[in-house]
Residue, then its C-alpha position, 0 to 999 in steps of 0.5 A: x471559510x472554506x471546509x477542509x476535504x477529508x484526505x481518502x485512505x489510499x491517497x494517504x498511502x500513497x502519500x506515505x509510501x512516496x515519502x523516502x523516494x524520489x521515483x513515485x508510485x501513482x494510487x492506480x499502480x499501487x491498488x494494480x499491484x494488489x489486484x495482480x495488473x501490475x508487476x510488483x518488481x519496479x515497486x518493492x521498497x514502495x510496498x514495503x513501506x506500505x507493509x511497516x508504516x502504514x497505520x492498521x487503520x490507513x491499510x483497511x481503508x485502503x482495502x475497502x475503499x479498493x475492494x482489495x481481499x485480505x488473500x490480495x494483501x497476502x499474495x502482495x506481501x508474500x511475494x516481497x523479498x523477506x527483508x522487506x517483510x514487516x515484523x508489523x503485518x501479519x499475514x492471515 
């Protein structure tokens, strides 16, 4: 029998944020997205779902298994349209 391969936080994200579209985001775009290398325009309903349905626990994963700062996720979700700005995500 062959065991099972734990599934990674940020292939769970992105799993989660391609979820509703038919144009999907690759993990080394989203993780770009939050390290300031690619634009966040084209991807804004993707991060948007990142921001209100990820699970807290998908979301920290995601940043330390990406060395991703809490100041990185902030600048991301600032940046958002406010409709897309989750009531779930606080900024700190």
């Amino acid at each position: 029998m062959q065991k099972k391969k734990k599934i990674t936080a940020t292939r769970a994200a992105v799993i989660s944020v391609n979820t509703s579209y038919s144009k999907e985001i690759s993990a080394k775009k989203l993780v770009a997205i939050f390290k300031g290398g690619v634009p966040l325009t084209q991807w804004q309903s993707h991060v948007g779902v990142f921001f209100s349905e990820l699970p807290d626990g998908v979301i920290q994963g995601f940043m330390t298994e990406n060395n991703i700062t809490i100041d990185m996720m902030n600048n991301v979700y600032s940046a958002l349209p406010p409709v897309l700005q989750s009531k779930k995500f606080k900024a700190v």
